[in-house]
DRENTORTOR-471920 format. One record per residue (C-alpha): residue in one letter; x, y, z; residue number from 1. Coordinates in steps of 0.2 Angstrom, whole numbers, plus 5000, padded with zeros to 4 digits. Layout:
N
LOBA_a_X_Y_Z_NUM
...
This chain:
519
LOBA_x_4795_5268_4463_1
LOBA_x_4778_5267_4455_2
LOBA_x_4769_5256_4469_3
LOBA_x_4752_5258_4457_4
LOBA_x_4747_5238_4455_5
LOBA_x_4733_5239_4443_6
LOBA_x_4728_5251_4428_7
LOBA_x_4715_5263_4433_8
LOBA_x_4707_5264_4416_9
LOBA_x_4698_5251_4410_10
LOBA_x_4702_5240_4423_11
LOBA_x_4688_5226_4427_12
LOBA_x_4685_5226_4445_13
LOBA_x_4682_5206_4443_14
LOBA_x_4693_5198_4429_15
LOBA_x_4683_5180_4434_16
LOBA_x_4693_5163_4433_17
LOBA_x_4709_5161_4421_18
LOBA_x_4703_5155_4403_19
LOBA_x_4700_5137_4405_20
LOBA_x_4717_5123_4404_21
LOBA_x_4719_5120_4385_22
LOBA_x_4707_5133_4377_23
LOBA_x_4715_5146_4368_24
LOBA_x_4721_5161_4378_25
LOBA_x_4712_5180_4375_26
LOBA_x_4721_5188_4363_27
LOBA_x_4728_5201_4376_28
LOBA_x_4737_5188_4385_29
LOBA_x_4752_5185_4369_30
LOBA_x_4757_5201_4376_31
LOBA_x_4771_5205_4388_32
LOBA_x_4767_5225_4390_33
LOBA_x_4781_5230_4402_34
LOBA_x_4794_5217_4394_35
LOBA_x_4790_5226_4376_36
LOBA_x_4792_5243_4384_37
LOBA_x_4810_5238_4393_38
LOBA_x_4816_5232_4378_39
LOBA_x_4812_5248_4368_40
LOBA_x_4820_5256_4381_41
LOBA_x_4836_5249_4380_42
LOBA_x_4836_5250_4364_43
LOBA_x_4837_5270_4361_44
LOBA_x_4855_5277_4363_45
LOBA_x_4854_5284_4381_46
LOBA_x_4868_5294_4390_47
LOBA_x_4866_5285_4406_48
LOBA_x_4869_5301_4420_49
LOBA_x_4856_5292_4433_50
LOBA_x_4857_5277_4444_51
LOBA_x_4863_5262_4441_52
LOBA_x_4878_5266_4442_53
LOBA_x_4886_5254_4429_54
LOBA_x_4878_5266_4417_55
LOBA_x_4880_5251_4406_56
LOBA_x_4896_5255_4401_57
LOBA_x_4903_5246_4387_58
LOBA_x_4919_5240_4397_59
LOBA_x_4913_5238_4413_60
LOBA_x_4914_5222_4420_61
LOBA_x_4898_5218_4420_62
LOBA_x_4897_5220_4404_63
LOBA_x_4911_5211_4402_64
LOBA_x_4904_5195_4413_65
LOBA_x_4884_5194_4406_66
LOBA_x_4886_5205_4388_67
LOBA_x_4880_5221_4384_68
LOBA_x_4861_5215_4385_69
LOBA_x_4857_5214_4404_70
LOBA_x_4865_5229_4409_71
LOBA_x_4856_5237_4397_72
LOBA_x_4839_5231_4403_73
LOBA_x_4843_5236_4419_74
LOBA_x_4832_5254_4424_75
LOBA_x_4828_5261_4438_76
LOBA_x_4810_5265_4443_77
LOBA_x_4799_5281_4439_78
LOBA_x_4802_5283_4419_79
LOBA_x_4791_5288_4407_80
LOBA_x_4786_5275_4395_81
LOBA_x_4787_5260_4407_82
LOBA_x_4779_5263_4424_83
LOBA_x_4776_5283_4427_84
LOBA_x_4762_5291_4422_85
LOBA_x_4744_5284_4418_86
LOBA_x_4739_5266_4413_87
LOBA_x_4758_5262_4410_88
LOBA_x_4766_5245_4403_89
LOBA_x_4767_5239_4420_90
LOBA_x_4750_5242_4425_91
LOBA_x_4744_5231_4410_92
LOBA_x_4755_5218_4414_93
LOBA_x_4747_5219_4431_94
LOBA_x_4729_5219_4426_95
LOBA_x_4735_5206_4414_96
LOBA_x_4743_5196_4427_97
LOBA_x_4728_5198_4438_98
LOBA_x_4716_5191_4423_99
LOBA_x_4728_5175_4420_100
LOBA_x_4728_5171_4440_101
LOBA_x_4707_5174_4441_102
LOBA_x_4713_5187_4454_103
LOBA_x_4704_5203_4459_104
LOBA_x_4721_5212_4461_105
LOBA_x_4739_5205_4459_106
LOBA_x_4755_5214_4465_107
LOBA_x_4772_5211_4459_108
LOBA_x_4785_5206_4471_109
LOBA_x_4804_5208_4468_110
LOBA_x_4809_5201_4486_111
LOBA_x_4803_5181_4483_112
LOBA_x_4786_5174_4490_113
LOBA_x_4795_5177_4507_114
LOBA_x_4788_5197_4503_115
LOBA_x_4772_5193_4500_116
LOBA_x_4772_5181_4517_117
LOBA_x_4777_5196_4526_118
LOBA_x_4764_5206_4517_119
LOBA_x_4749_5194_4523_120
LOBA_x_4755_5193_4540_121
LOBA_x_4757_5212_4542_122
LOBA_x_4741_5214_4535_123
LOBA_x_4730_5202_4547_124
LOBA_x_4729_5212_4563_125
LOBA_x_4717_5223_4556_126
LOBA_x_4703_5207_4556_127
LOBA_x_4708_5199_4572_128
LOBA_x_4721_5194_4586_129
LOBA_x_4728_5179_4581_130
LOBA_x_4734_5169_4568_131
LOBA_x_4727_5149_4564_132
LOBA_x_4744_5143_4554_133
LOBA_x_4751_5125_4548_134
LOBA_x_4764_5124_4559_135
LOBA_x_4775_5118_4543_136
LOBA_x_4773_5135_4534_137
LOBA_x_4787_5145_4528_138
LOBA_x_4799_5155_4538_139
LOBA_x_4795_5170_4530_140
LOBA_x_4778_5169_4539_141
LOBA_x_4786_5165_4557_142
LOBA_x_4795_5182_4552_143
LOBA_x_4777_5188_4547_144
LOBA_x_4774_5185_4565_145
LOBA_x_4786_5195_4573_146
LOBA_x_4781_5210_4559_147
LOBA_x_4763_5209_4565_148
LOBA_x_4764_5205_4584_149
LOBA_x_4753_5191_4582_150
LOBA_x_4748_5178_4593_151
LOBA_x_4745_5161_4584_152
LOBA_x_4736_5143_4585_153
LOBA_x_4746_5130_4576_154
LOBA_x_4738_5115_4566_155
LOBA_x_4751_5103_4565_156
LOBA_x_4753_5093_4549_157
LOBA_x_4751_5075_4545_158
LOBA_x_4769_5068_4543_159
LOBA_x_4775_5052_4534_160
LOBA_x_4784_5045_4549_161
LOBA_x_4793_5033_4535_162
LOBA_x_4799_5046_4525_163
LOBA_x_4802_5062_4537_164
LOBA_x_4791_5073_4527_165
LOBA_x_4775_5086_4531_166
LOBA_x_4763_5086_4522_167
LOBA_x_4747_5097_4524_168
LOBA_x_4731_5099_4535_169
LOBA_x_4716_5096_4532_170
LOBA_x_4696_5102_4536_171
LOBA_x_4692_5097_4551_172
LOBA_x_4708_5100_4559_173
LOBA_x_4707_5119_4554_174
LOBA_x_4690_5118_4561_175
LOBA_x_4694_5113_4578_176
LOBA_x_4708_5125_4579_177
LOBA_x_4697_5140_4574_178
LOBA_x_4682_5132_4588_179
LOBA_x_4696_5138_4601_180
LOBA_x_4700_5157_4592_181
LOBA_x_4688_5169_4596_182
LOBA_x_4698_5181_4591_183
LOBA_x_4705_5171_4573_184
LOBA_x_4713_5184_4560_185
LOBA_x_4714_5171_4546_186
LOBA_x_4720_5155_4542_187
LOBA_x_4737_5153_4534_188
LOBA_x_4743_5136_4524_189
LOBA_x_4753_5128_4512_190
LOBA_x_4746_5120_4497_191
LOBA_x_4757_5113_4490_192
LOBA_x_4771_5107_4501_193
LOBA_x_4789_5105_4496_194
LOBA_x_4787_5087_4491_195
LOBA_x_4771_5089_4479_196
LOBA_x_4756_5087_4491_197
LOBA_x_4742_5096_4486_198
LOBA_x_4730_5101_4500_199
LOBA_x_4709_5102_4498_200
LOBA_x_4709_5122_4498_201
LOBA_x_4691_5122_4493_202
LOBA_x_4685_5112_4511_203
LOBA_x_4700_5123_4519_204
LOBA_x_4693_5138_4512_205
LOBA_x_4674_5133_4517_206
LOBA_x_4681_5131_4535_207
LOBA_x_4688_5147_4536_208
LOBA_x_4674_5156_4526_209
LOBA_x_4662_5149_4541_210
LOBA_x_4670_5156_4554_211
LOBA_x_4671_5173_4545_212
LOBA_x_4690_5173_4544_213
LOBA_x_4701_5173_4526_214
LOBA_x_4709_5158_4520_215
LOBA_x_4730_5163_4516_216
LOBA_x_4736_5150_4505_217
LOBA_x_4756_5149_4504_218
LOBA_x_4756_5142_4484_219
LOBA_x_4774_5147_4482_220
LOBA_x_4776_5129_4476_221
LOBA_x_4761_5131_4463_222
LOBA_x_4762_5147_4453_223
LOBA_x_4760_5136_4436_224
LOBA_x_4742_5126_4445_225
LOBA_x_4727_5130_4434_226
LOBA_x_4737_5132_4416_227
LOBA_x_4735_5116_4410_228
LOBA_x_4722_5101_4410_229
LOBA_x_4736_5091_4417_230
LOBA_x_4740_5100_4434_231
LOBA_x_4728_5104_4449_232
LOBA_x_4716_5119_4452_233
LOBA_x_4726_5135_4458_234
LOBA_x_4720_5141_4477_235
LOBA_x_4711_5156_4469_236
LOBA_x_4701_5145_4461_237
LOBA_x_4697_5134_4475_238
LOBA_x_4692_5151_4486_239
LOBA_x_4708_5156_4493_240
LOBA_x_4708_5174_4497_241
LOBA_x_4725_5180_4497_242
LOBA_x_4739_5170_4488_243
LOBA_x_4757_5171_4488_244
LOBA_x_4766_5164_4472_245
LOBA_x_4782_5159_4471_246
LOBA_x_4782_5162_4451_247
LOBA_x_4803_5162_4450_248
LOBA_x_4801_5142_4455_249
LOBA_x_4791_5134_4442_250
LOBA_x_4782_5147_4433_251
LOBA_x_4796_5154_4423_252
LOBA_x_4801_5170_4427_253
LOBA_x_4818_5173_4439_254
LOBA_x_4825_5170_4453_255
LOBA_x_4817_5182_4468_256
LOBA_x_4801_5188_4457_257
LOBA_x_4786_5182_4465_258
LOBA_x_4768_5189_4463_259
LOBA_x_4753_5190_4477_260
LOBA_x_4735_5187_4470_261
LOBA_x_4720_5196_4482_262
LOBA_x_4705_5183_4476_263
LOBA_x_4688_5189_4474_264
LOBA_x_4679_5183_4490_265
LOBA_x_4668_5191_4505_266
LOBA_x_4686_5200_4511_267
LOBA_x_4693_5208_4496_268
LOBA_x_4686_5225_4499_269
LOBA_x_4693_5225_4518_270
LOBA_x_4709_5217_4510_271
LOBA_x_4712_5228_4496_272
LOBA_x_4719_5244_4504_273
LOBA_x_4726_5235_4518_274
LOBA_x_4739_5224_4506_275
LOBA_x_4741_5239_4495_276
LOBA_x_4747_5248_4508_277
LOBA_x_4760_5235_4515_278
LOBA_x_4767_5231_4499_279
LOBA_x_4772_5250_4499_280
LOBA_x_4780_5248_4514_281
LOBA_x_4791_5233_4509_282
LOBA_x_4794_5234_4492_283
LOBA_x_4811_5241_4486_284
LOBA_x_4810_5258_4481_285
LOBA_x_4823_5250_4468_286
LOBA_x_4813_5238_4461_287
LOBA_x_4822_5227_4447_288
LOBA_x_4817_5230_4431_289
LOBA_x_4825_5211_4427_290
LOBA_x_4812_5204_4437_291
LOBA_x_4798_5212_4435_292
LOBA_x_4799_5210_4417_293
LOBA_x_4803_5193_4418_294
LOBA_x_4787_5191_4428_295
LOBA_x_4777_5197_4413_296
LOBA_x_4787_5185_4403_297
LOBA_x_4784_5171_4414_298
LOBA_x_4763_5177_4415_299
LOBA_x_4763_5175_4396_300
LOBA_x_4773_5161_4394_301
LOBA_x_4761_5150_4405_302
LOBA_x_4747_5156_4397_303
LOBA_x_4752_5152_4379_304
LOBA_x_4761_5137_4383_305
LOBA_x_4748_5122_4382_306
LOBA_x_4760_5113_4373_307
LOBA_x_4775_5116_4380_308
LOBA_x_4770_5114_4399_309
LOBA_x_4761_5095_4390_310
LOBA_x_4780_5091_4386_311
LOBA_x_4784_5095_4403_312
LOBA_x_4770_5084_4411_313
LOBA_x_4776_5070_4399_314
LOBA_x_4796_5072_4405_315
LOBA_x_4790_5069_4422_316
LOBA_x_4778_5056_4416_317
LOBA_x_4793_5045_4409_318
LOBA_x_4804_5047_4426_319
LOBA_x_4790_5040_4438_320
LOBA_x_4787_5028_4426_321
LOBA_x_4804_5020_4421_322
LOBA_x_4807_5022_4441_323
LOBA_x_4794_5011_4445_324
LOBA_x_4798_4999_4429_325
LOBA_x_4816_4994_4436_326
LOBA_x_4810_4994_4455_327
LOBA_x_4825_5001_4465_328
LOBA_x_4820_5018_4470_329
LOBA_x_4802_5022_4475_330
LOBA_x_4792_5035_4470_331
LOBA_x_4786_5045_4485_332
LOBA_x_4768_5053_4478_333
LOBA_x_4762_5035_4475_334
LOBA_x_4758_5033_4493_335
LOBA_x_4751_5050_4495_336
LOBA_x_4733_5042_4495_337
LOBA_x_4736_5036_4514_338
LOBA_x_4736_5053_4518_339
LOBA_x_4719_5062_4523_340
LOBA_x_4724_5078_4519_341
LOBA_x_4733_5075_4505_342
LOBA_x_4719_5077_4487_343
LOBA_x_4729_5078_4471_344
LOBA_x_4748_5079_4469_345
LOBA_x_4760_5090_4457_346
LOBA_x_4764_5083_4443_347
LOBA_x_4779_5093_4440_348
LOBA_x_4787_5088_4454_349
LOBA_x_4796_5070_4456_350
LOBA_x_4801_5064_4474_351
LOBA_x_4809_5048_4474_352
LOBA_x_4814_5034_4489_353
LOBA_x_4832_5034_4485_354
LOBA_x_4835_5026_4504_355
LOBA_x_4826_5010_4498_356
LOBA_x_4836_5008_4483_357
LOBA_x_4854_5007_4494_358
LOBA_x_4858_5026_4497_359
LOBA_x_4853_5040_4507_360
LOBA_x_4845_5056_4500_361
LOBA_x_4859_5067_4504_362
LOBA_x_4871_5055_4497_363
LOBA_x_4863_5052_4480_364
LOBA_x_4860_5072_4479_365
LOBA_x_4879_5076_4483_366
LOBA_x_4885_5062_4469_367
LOBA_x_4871_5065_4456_368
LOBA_x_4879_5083_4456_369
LOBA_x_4899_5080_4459_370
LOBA_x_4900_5065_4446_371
LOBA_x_4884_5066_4432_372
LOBA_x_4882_5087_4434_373
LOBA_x_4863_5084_4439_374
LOBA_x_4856_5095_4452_375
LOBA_x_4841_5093_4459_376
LOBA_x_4832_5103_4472_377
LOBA_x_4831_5095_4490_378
LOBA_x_4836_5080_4497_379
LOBA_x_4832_5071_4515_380
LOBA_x_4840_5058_4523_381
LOBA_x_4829_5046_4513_382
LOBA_x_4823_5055_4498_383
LOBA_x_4828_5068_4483_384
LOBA_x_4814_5079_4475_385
LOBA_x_4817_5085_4456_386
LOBA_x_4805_5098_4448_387
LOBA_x_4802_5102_4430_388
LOBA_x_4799_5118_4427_389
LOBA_x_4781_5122_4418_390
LOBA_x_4786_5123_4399_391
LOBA_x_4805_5117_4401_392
LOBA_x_4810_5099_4395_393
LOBA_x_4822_5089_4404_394
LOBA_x_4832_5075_4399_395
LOBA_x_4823_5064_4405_396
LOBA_x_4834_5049_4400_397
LOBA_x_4850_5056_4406_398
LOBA_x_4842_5059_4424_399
LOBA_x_4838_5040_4424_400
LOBA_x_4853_5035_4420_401
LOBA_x_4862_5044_4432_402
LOBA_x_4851_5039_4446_403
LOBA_x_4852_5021_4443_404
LOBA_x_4872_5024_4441_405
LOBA_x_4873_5026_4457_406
LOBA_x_4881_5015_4471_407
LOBA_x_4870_5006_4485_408
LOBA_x_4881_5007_4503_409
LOBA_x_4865_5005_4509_410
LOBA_x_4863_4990_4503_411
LOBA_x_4873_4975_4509_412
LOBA_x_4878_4966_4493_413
LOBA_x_4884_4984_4487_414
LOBA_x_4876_4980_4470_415
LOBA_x_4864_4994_4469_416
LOBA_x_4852_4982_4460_417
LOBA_x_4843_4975_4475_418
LOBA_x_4826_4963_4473_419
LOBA_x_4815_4979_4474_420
LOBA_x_4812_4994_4484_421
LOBA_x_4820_4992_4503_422
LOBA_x_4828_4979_4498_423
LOBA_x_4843_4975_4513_424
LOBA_x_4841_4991_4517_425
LOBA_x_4842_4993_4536_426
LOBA_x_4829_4996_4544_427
LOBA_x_4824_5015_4554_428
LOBA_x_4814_5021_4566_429
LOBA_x_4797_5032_4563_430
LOBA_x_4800_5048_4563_431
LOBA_x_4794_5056_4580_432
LOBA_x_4794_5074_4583_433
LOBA_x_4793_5082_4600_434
LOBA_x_4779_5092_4605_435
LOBA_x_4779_5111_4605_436
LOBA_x_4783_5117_4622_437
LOBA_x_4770_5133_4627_438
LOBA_x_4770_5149_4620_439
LOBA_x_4776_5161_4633_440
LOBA_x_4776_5178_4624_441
LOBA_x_4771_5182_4605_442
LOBA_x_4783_5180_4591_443
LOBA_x_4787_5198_4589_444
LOBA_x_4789_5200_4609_445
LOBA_x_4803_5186_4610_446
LOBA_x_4811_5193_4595_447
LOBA_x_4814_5212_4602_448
LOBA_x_4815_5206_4620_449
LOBA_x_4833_5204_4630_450
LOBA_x_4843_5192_4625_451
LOBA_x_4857_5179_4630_452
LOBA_x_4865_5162_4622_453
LOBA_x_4868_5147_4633_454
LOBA_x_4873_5130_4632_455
LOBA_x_4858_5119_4623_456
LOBA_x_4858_5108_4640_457
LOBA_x_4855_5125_4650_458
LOBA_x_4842_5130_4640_459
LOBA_x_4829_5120_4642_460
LOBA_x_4814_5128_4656_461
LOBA_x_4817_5144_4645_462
LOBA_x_4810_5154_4629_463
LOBA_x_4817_5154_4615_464
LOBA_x_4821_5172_4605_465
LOBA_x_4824_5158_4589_466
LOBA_x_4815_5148_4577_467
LOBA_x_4823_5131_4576_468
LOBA_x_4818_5118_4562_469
LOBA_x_4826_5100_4559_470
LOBA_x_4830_5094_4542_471
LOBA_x_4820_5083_4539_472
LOBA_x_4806_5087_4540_473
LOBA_x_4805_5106_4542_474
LOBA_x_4795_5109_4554_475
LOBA_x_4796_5123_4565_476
LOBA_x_4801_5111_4582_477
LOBA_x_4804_5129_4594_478
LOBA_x_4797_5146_4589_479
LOBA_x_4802_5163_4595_480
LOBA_x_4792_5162_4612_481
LOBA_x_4789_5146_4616_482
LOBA_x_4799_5136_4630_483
LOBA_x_4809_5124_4624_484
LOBA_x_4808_5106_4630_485
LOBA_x_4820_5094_4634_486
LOBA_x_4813_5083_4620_487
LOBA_x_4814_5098_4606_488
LOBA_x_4833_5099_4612_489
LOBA_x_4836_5082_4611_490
LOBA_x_4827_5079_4594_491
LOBA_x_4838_5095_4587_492
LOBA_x_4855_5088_4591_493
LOBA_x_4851_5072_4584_494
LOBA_x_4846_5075_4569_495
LOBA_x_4859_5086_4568_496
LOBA_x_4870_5072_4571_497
LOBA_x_4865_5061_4557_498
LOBA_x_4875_5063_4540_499
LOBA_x_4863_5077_4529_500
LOBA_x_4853_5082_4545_501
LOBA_x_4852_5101_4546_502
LOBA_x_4843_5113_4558_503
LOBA_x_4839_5129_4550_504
LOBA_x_4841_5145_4564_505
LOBA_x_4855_5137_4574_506
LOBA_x_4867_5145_4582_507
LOBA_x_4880_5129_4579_508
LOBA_x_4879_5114_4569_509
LOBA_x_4879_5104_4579_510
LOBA_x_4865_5114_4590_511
LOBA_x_4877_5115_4606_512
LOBA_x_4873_5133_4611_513
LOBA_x_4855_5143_4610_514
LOBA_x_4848_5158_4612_515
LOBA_x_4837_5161_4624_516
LOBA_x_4826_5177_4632_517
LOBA_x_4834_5184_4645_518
LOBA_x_4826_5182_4663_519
């Protein structure tokens, strides 16, 4: 595999900011390098003696499944003309990715955003002892932990008690969290969350830069932010120092490619060589051809697609807006303002109240698929999030319809149509989640440590070797390490209990054994 990231010739050490939302893009950027170059490839008549091993054979069955095309396309690494030798396809579709993002150095990733998760956390031991993290972040960075051997301090985010959802956290928060680590590596958050929630990177960033530790922004959720007047400012823009982009979600490119910007701040020279060298030590040797070209397809795409990604914006536009018009459902960003740490949401992403329009989140996601073949991407007990990806245009009319085809059983005149928003809708609790118990040995110790499964009852008093979320909302309620509590135990099973509820790392579903470090 040709680990090289950036083209050694002609490369500018600082490619600057992406070219402004709606001004045409440099000339260079209508070019897909490594996409051309795989094409050409496959186009030459080859007799195939190397790996893979489908050799794409004319009557194998893949062929036979996806067409001749993808198998076609799909080369190993190390081969002259695409990523061997000097200043090759790939590495201009690096430096060109690098230019689009406003990053110093961008890396491709063929293992998801969870890679480059893995690959920040690896890398943070070098500046300090412990991690400052959002306490809602991504398991791939709890994995990062056990990777590193960290130790961390968690900032817990602001939750809509209504709802059952995290957002983000703000300033001051991180602040007083790096005021009791000395021995901070960096700070690691989410911007934006699952539900749209854009977080004030630039104050995050300031915090962070003040207390001379890098700011690691998880933007899995925003790979298309700074290509278009419409959306938010990325994170590189706002002074983020190493982001992770999810670009497979909504920027266009496929499922499992991701990319991981190094930004152009007072740590890139100490973080250069440092992530280079991890990304070698995660990255497949048997990268995907597929998905890195179709991360220089979805580079270009964003870039020259002004218009398209409009039409997008629009799409998602009419759905909030006939929502609100016929007043049963709700539309969860419009009370994002209550929220101190919340500063712009994704437009591209449409969460909607289905529980106060008569149905559960979970209910309306399972009948909008099985009846009006219309999937969307989460739901909670009281909500369903829709994206639009950046340049795609939905139908935006038959998603409408087929929400507000749906029955009420939450509502007691089972009419669906209600007065307004909540409506006869019984009445829940706020949310409550249970406090953390204390950390009694690092991430990575718990992990490797001994270890035993008892019943959930038993286990309070002792550490957990697990990370244990509850669905909604996400966040982490046990983490390798860290006792578990009475409360955490109680909280799990319950929402376990409850029609849709989830917790992600049990052992059962419905959370009645765990595992635990052995004494």
């Amino acid at each position: 595999m040709n680990t090289r990231t950036t083209a050694p010739p002609g490369h500018s050490p600082n490619p600057g900011h992406p070219p402004a939302p709606g001004h045409p893009p440099a000339q260079d950027q209508l070019r897909a390098p490594y996409a051309d170059a795989l094409l050409a490839h496959a186009g030459r008549d080859w007799l195939r003696l190397n790996v893979p091993g489908h050799a794409a054979a004319p009557g194998s069955d893949l062929c036979a499944a996806f067409g001749m095309q993808v198998p076609a396309l799909d080369f190993p690494p190390l081969l002259d003309g695409l990523d061997l030798g000097a200043h090759t396809p790939l590495d201009e579709a690096l430096e060109l990715a690098a230019r689009a993002w406003g990053a110093r150095r961008t890396w491709f990733l063929t293992n998801g955003a969870s890679q480059g998760n893995q690959i920040a956390s690896m890398v943070a031991p070098a500046l300090g002892r412990t991690l400052v993290v959002q306490r809602s972040v991504h398991s791939s960075v709890v994995d990062g932990l056990v990777l590193s051997g960290l130790s961390a301090v968690f900032v817990q985010p602001s939750v809509d008690p209504v709802q059952g959802i995290a957002h983000g956290v703000t300033a001051g928060e991180v602040r007083a969290a790096l005021e009791r680590t000395p021995d901070a590596a960096a700070v690691y958050v989410v911007s934006p969350s699952y539900f749209g929630a854009v977080a004030d990177v630039r104050a995050l960033a300031d915090a962070a830069h003040a207390a001379g530790v890098p700011l690691i922004v998880d933007e899995a959720w925003g790979s298309h932010f700074g290509f278009h007047p419409a959306l938010p400012d990325g994170a590189l823009a706002l002074g983020a120092d190493l982001v992770t982009s999810s670009t497979h979600k909504l920027g266009g490119s496929l499922t499992q490619s991701a990319m991981l910007h190094l930004g152009e701040g007072p740590f890139a020279d100490r973080l250069e060589p440092l992530v280079d060298r991890a990304f070698r030590l995660v990255q497949s040797t048997s990268a995907s051809a597929l998905l890195t070209a179709s991360l220089d397809l979805g580079r270009r795409s964003l870039v020259t697609g002004t218009d398209r990604i409009t039409g997008s914006v629009e799409a998602a536009d009419k759905i909030r807006g006939v929502v609100r018009a016929l007043g049963r459902f709700g539309v969860v960003s419009d009370g994002f303002h209550r929220f101190p740490d919340i500063t712009a949401a994704d437009p591209l992403r449409i969460a909607l109240d289905t529980r106060v329009g008569g149905i559960t989140g979970h209910e309306a996601r399972r009948l909008l698929y099985r009846d009006h073949q219309v999937m969307v991407e989460v739901a909670t007990d009281a909500a369903i999030v829709a994206v639009v990806g950046a340049g795609s245009a939905p139908d935006a009319d038959r998603f409408v319809e087929a929400l507000h085809c749906l029955p009420s059983p939450l509502n007691d005149s089972g009419s669906g149509s209600g007065s307004g928003p909540g409506s006869d809708v019984p009445e829940r609790p706020p949310l409550r989640l249970p406090r953390p118990g204390p950390a009694r040995l690092t991430a990575r110790e718990a992990f490797l440590s001994p270890a035993r499964v008892v019943p959930a009852e038993d286990a309070v008093g002792m550490v957990s070797a697990d990370t244990l979320a509850a669905y909604p909302p996400g966040i982490p309620n046990v983490l390798p390490g860290e006792v578990i509590t009475s409360e955490a135990v109680e909280f799990l099973r319950r929402t376990a209990a409850a029609p849709g509820g989830h917790v992600r790392g049990a052992l059962d579903p419905d959370v009645s054994r765990l595992r635990v470090v052995a004494p």
